[in-house]
Wavefront OBJ file of the C-alpha trace (Angstrom):
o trace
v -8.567 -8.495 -2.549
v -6.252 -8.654 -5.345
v -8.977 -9.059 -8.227
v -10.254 -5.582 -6.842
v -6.788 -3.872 -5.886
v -6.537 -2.004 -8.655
v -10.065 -0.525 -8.086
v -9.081 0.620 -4.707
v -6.055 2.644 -5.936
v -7.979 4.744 -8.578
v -10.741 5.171 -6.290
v -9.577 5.525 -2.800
v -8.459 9.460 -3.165
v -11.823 9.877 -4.596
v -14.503 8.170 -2.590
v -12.485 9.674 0.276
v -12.995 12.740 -1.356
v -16.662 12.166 -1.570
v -17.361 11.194 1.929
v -15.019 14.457 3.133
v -17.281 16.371 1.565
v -20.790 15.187 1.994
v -20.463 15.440 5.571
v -18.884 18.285 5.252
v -15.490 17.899 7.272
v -13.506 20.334 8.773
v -10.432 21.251 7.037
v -8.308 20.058 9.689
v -10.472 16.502 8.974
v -10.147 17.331 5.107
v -6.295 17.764 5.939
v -6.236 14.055 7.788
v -8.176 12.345 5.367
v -6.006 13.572 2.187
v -2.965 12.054 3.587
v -4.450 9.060 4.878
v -6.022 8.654 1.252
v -2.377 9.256 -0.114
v -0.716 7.211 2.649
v -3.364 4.060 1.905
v -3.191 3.976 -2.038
v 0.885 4.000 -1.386
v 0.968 0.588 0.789
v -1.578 -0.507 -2.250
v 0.480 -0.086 -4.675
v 3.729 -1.176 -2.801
v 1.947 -4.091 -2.061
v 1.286 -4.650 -6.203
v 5.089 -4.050 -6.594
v 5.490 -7.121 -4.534
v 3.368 -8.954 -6.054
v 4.361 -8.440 -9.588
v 5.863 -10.370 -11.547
v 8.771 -9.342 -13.636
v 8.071 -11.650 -16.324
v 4.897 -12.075 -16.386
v 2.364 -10.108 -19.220
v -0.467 -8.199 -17.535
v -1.757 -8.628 -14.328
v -4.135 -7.944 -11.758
v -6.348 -7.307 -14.832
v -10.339 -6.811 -14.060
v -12.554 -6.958 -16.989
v -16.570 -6.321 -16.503
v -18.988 -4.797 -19.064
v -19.999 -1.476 -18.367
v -21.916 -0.421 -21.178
v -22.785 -3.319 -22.737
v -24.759 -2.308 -26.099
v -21.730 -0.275 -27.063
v -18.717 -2.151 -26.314
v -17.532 -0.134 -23.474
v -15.940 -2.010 -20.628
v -14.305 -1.463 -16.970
v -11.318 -3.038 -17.968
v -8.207 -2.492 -15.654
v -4.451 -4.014 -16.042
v -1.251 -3.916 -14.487
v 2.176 -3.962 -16.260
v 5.709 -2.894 -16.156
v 5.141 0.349 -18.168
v 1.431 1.082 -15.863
v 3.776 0.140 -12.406
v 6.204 2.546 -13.068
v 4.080 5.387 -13.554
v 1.749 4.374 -10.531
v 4.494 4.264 -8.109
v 5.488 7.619 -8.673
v 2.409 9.158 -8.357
v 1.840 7.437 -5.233
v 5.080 8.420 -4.121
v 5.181 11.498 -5.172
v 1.334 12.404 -2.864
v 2.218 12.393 0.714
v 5.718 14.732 -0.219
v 2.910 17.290 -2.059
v 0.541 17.206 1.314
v 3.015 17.895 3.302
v 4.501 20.906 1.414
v 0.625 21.921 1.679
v 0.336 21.006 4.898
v -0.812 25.081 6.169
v -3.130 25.598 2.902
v -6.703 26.879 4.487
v -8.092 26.997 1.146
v -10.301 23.306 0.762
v -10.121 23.355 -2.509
v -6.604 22.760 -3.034
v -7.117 19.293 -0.968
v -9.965 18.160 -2.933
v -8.763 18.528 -6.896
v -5.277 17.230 -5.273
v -7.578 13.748 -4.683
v -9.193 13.912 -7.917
v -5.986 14.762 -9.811
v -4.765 11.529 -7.691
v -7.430 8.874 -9.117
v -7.217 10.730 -12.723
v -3.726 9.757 -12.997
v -4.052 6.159 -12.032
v -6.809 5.288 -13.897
v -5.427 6.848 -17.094
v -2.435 4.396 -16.829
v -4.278 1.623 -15.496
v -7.211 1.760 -18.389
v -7.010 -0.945 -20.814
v -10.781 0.055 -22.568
v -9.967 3.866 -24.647
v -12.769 4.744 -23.545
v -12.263 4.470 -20.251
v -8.518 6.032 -20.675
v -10.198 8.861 -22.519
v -12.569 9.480 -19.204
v -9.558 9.492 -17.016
v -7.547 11.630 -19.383
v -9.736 14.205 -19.382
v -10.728 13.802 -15.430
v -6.348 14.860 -15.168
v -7.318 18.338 -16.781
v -9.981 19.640 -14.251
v -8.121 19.692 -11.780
v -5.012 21.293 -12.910
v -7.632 23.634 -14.835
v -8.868 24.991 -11.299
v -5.876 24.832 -9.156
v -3.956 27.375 -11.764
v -7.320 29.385 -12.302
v -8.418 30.212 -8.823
v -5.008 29.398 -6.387
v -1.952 30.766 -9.330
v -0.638 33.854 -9.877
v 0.422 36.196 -12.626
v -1.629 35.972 -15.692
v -3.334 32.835 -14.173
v -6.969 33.120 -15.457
v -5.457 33.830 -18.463
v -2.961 30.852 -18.421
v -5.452 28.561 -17.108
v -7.219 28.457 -20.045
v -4.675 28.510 -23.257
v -3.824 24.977 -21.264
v -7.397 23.905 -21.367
v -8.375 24.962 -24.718
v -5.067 23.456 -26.320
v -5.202 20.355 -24.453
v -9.142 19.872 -25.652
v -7.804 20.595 -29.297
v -5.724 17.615 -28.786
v -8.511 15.257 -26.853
v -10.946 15.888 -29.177
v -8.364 14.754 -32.007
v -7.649 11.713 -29.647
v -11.623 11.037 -28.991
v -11.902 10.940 -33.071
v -9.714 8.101 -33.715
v -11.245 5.965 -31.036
v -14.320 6.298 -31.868
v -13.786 5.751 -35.549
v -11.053 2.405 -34.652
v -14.437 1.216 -31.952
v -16.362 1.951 -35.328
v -13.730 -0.155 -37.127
v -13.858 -2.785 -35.015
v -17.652 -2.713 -35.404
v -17.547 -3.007 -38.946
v -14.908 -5.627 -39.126
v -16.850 -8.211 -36.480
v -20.424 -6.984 -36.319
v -19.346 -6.580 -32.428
v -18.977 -3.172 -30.869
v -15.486 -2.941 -28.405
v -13.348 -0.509 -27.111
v -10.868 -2.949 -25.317
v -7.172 -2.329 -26.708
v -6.792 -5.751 -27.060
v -9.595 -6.230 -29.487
v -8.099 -3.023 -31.084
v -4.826 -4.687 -32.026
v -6.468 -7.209 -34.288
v -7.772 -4.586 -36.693
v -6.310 -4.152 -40.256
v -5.752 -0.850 -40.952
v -5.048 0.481 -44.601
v -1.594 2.665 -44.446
v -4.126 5.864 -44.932
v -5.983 5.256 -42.692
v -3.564 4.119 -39.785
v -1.664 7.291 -40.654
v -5.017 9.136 -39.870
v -5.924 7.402 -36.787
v -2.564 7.510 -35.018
v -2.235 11.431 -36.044
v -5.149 11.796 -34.142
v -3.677 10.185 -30.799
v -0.035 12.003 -31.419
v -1.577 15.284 -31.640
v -2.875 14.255 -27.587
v 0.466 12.977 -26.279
v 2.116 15.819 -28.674
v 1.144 18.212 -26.185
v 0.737 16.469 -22.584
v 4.656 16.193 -23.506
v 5.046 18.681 -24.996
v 7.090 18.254 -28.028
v 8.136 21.584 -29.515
v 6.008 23.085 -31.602
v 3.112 21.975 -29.223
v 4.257 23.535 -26.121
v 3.265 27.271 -26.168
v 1.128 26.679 -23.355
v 4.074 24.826 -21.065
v 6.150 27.998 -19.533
v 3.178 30.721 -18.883
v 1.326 27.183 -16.982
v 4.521 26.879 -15.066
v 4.898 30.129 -14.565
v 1.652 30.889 -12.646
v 0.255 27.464 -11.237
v 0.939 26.442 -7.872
v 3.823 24.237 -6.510
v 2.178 21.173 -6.430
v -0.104 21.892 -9.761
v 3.623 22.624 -11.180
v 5.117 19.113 -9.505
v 2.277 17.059 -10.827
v 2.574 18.931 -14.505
v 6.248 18.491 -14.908
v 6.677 14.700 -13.088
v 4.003 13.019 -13.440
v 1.312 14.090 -16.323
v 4.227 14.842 -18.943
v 5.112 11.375 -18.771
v 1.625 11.027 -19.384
v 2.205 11.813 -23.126
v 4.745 9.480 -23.613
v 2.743 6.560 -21.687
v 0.490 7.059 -24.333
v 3.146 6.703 -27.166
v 4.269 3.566 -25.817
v 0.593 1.813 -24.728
v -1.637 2.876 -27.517
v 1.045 4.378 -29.967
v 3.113 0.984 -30.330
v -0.082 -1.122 -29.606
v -2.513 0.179 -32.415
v 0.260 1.436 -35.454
v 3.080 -0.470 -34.764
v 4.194 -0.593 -38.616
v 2.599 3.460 -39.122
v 4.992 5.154 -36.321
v 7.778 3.611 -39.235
v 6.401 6.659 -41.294
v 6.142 9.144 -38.084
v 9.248 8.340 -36.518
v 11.854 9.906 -38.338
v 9.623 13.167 -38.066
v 9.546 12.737 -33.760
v 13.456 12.002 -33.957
v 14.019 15.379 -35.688
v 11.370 17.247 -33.099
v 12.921 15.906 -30.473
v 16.776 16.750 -31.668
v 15.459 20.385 -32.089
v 13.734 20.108 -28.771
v 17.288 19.205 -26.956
v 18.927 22.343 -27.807
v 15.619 24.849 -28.607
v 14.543 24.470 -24.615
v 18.310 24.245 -23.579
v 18.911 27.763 -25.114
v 15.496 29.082 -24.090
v 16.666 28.017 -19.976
v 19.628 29.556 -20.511
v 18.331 33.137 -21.294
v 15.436 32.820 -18.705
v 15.705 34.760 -15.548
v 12.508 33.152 -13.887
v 13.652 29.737 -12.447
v 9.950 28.482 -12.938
v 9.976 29.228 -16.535
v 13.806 28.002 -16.624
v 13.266 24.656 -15.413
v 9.846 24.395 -17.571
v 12.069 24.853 -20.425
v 14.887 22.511 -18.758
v 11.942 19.655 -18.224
v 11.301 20.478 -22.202
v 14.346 19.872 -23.167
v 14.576 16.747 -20.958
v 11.054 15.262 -21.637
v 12.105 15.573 -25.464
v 15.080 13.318 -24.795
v 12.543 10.597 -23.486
v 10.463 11.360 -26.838
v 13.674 10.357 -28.510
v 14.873 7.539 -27.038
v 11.405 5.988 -27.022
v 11.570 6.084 -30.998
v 14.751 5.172 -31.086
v 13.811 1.312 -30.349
v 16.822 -0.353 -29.589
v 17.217 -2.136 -25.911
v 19.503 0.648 -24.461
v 17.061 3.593 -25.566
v 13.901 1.868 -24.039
v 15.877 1.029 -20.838
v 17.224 4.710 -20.692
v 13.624 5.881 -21.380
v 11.742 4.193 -18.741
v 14.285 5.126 -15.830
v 14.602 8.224 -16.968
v 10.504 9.011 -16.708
v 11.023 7.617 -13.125
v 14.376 9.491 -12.156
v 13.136 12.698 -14.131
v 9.863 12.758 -11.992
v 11.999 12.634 -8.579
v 14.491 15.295 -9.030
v 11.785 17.645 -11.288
v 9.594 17.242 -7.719
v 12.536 18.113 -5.758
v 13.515 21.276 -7.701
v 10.223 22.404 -8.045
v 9.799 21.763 -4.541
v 12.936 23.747 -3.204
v 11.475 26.384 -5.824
v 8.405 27.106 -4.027
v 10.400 27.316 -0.739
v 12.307 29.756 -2.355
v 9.416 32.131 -3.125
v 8.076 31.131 0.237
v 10.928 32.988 1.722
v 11.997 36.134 -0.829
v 8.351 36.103 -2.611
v 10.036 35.608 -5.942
v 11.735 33.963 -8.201
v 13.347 35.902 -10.363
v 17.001 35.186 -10.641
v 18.168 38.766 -10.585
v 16.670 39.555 -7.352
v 18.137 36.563 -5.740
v 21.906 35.624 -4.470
v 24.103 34.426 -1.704
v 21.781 32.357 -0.052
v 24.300 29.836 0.765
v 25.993 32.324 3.606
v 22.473 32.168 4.904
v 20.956 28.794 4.970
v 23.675 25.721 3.974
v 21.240 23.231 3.908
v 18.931 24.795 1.727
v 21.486 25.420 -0.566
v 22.879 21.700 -0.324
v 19.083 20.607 -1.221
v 18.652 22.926 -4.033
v 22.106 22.330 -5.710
v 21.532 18.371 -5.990
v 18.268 18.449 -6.740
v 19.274 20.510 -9.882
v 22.050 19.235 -10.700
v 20.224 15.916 -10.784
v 17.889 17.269 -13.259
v 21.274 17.675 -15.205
v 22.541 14.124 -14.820
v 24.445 14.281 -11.631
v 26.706 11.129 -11.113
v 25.874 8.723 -9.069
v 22.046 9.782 -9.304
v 19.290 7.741 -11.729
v 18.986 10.207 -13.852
v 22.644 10.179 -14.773
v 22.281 6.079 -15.305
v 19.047 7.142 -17.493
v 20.526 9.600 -19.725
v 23.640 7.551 -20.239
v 21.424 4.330 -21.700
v 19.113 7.121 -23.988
v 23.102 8.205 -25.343
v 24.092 4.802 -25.932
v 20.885 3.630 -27.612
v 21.179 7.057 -29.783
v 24.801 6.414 -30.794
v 23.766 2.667 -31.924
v 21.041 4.236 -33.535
v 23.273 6.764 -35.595
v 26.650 8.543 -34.374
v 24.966 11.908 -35.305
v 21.839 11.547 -33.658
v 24.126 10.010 -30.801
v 26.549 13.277 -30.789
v 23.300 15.865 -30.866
v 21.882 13.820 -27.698
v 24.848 14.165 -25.629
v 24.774 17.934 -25.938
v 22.011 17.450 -23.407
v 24.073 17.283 -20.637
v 26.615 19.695 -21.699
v 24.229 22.282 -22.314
v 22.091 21.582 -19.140
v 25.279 21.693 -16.922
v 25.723 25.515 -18.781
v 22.868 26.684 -17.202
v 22.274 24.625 -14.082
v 25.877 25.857 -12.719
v 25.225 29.468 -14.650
v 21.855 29.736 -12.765
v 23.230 27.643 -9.341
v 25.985 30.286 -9.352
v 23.572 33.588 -9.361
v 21.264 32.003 -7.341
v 23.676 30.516 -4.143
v 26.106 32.314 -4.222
v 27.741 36.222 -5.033
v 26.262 38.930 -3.424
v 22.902 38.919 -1.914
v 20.346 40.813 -4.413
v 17.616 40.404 -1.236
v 17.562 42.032 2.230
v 14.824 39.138 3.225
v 15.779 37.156 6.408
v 16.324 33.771 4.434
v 15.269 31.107 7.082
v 17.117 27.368 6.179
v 15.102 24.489 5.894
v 13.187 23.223 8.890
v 12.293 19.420 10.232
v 8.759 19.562 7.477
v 10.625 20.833 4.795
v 13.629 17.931 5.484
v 11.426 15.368 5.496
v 9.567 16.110 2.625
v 12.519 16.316 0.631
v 14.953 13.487 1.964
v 12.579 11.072 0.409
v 12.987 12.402 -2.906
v 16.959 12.961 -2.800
v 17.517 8.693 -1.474
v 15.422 7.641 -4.299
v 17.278 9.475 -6.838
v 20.815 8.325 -4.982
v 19.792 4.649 -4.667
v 18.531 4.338 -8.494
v 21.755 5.898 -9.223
v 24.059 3.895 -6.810
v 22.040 0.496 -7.314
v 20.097 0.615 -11.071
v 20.447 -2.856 -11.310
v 17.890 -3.402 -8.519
v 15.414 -1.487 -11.083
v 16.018 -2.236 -14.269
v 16.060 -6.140 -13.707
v 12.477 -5.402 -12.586
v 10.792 -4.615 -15.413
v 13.768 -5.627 -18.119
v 12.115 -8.858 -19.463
v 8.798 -7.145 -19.998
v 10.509 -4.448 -21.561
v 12.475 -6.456 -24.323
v 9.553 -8.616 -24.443
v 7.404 -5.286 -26.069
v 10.579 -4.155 -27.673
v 11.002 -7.637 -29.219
v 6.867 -7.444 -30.665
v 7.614 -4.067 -32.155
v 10.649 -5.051 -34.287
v 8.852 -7.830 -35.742
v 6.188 -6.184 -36.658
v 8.074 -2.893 -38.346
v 11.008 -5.118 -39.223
v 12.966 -2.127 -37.208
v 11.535 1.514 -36.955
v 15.253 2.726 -38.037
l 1 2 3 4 5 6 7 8 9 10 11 12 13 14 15 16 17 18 19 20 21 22 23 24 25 26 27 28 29 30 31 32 33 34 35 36 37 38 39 40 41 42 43 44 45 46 47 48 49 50 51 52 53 54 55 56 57 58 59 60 61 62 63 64 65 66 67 68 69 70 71 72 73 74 75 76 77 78 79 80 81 82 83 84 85 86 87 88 89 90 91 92 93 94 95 96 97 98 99 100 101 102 103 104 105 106 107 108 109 110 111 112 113 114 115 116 117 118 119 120 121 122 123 124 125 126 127 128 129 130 131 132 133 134 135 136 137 138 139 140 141 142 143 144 145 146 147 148 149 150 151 152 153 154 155 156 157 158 159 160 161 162 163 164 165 166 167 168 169 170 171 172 173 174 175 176 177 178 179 180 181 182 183 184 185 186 187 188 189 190 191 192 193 194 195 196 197 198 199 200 201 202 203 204 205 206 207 208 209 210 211 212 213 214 215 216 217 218 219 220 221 222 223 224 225 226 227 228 229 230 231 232 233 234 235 236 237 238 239 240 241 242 243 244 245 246 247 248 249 250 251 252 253 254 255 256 257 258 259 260 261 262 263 264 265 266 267 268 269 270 271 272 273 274 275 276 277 278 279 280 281 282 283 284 285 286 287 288 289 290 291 292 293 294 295 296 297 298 299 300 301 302 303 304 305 306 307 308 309 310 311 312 313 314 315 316 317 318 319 320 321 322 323 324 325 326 327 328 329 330 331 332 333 334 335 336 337 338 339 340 341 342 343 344 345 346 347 348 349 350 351 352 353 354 355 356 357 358 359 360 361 362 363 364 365 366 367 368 369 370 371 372 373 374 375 376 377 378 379 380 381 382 383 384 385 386 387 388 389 390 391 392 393 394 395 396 397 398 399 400 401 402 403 404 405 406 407 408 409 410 411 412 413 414 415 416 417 418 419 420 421 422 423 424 425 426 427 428 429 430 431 432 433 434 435 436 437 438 439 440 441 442 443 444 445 446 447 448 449 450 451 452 453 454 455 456 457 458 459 460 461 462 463 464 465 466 467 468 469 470 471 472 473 474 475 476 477 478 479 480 481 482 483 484 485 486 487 488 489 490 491 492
């Protein structure tokens, strides 16, 4: 079982996707078979967490030839950085079924599956071209669910984000077929494996080529400003749980690929990138923390708040000292838990009023206390609430920034300063004052609780307990950290 686990989890949603629709099931069959699908890959990967050990390199790792004559090969692996990642899509599934629980409309349930085994094979993919497959399998899905099920300018929306995010795989695609090519030319052997890819010998040119080619990708799946025209107006019209799987889980995406293939492949060329990400990412902070604070829709607030956010993990990740890289991975966890939650309690919001706009909002918490207890953590969790993980996160990205350079360290801690403006600015319009609405705001009911009381114990137990986390996946962690300095002799 175990040589074929990892199989199971990035095919499960699929296959059971497959059969659901060659026989043609009902959607009330359609309905049972998502969640089971979700439910199943879950106790998979729970069962992996077990298993895996904390100081151990990769595991679980399944390597068979798949097309032979030119190099490319199923090759699947299992580390710290991958777990991570897979346990909070996994997590994240059943929550986003049961918010959908009364959708009628089949499709929604079927890219929901495919987005599912997209994901995990992306981060699970040790051949490129196998990542590259998966990569691309993430987009179709989130393609269609803002095209045909979004609102607003959706059509419209639907494809700037496919069109820009092509520009970028097709930049992505170039450098691994030309470092395949490399690798060719170099053995007389054709591979795509990452781990044959480390050995090559790039010139500094060249290298600074190649790796342009996969930042440009990650670039925007982040997206670092400058590359995120495209994030708000997708926000802003794609479904709730098209919006959930954008901002938690396929953002992080971007940064996965920084730290697998980015740090793998030009270790010594991100020396002459680095400084340039640092600066995008300080100008990130504060551009997306200004643009939330003058933006009425809450959609395209928190888009901009998950900017600003997203570019702190950018930052810390180049930062390269212990504290950052801690700070970094927790915080993609603990960033994905509370952006779910808020844009959960977001669509229950326009479930109720049928908007979102700010303005037209207010007093809600005369109406409906424990909606307004649910919303108000998970935003100000998003903001670095004590005694939640994303507090604990952002605290270890300051620290590593300060050891890095009391400037940089001074800019980074604006972050929470300037997300607690307009968290409590927009909390305050939103919750409380006068009501702006006549609707009949109903509070939360025994779904909606238990979709989101998940979400809000995670977020309070890697806040209360980090230790139990961190010690998971340190060793690992300052294992890679540990490669990467000797090879640049220290990015800084």
């Amino acid at each position: 079982m175990m040589s074929s686990i990892l199989t199971q989890i990035i095919f499960l949603p699929l296959f059971m996707a497959i059969m659901l629709g060659v026989f043609r099931a009902s959607l009330e069959t359609l309905k049972i078979g998502a969640i089971l699908s979700s439910l199943g890959t879950l106790i998979l990967v729970l069962y992996l967490g077990y298993e895996f050990d904390p100081n151990g390199g990769m595991q679980f790792v399944i390597n068979l030839p798949w097309i032979k004559n030119s190099g490319i090969s199923y090759y699947l692996g299992l580390d710290y950085l991958s777990l991570v990642i897979l346990l909070l899509i996994t997590i994240l599934m059943p929550p986003l079924y049961l918010y959908i629980l009364k959708e009628d409309r089949k499709g929604y349930w079927y890219n929901m599956m495919l987005l599912q085994t997209g994901v995990s094979g992306a981060v699970l993919s040790l051949d490129l071209i196998l990542f590259y497959l998966f990569w691309e399998t993430m987009l179709l899905p989130i393609f269609i669910m803002i095209g045909k099920y979004g609102n607003g300018m959706h059509q419209y929306n639907s494809m700037k984000i496919l069109l820009i995010t092509i520009l970028g795989s097709m930049s992505m695609l170039f450098s691994i077929l030309y470092i395949g090519y490399m690798h060719f030319e170099t053995t007389g052997i054709w591979s795509f494996a990452l781990v044959d890819l480390m050995k090559i010998d790039f010139n500094a040119k060249t290298s600074i080529i190649l790796a342009a080619g996969f930042l440009l990708a990650f670039a925007i799946k982040i997206p670092l400003v400058g590359f995120h025209t495209w994030m708000a107006p997708a926000y802003g019209s794609a479904p709730t749980p098209a919006v959930v799987i954008m901002s938690s889980i396929m953002a992080k995406l971007g940064i996965y690929g920084i730290w697998r293939f980015g740090f793998s492949l030009f270790d010594t060329t991100l020396i002459y990138y680095a400084k340039i990400i640092i600066a995008q990412a300080l100008v990130g902070l504060l551009y997306y923390a200004i643009r939330a604070i003058t933006e009425d829709n809450l959609r395209r607030m928190f888009a901009y708040s998950s900017g600003s956010h997203l570019s702190l993990i950018a930052l810390g990740l180049f930062l390269t000292n212990e504290y950052a890289w801690s700070g970094t991975l927790y915080f993609i966890a603990t960033h994905a838990l509370a952006s779910a939650g808020i844009f959960i309690m977001i669509g229950l919001t326009y479930k109720r009023f049928k908007t979102v706009n700010i303005k037209e909002l207010g007093g809600i918490a005369s109406k409906a206390p424990l909606f307004t207890f649910f919303f108000a953590f998970f935003a100000l969790s998003i903001a670095g609430l004590p005694g939640t993980g994303g507090f604990v996160a952002e605290l270890l990205i300051i620290i590593g920034a300060f050891k890095y350079n009391i400037w940089v360290g001074v800019f980074t801690a604006l972050t929470m300063l300037s997300a607690m403006i307009y968290i409590f600015w927009m909390l305050q319009r939103t919750l409380f004052g006068t009501p702006n609405n006549e609707t009949d705001f109903k509070d939360l009911d025994i779904k909606e609780l238990l979709l989101l009381f998940p979400l809000m114990v995670l977020l309070l137990v890697t806040g209360i307990a980090p230790s139990l986390f961190i010690s998971s996946f340190e060793p690992q962690l300052l294992s890679s950290l540990e490669a990467v300095l000797s090879a640049t002799k220290g990015l800084q």
